[in-house]
C-alpha positions as CSV (number, residue, x, y, z in Angstrom):
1,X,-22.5,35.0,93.0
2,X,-19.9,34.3,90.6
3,X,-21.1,34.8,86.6
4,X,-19.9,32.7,84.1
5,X,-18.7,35.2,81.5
6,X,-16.2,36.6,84.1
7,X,-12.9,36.3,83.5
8,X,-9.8,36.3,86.0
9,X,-6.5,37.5,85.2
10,X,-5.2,33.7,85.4
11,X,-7.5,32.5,82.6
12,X,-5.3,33.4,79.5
13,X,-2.1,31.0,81.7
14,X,-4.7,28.4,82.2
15,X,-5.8,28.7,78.1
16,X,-2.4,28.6,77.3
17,X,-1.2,25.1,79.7
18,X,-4.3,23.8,78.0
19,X,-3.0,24.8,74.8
20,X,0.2,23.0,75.5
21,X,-0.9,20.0,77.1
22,X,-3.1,19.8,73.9
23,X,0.1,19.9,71.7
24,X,1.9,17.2,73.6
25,X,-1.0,14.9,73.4
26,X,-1.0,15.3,69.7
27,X,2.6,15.0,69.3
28,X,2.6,11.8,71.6
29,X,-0.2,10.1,69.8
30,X,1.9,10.8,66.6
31,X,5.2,9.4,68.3
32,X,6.7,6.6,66.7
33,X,8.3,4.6,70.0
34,X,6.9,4.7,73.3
35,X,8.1,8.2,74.5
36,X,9.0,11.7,73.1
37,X,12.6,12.6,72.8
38,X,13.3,15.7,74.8
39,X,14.1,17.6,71.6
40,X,10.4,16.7,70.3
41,X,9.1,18.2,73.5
42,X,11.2,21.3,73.5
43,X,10.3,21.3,69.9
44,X,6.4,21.0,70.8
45,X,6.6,23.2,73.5
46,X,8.7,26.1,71.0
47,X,11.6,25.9,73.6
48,X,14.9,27.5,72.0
49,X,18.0,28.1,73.4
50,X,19.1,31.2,72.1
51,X,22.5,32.0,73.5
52,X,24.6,31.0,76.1
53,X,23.7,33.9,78.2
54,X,20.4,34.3,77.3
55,X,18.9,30.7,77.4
56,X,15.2,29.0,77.8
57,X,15.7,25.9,80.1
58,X,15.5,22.4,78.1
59,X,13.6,19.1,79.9
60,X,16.1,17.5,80.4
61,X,17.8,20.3,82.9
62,X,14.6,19.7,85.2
63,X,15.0,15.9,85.4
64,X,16.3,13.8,88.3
């Protein structure tokens, strides 16, 4: 029998998705236009690029 208070050791990832997919929702319903520019998303998301060695993958890299 599984208790309710338990946690698993994925529950803080799932908070934190939530947490994001929160953020975007905001942001979206905010947007002026139809879509959010990738920038905005990176920006929602905190996604930085911080050097060209050391970098955080934008949207846009992950698009067809």
């Amino acid at each position: 029998m599984v208790t309710l208070g338990t946690r698993t050791v994925s529950d803080h990832v799932a908070l934190a998705e939530i947490d994001l997919c929160g953020e975007l929702m905001i942001a979206a319903s905010a947007a002026i236009g139809e879509r959010l520019s990738a920038d905005r998303i990176d920006e929602v998301l905190n996604v930085r690029v911080i050097t060209e060695r050391n970098t955080v993958p934008r949207q846009t890299d992950h698009r067809g």
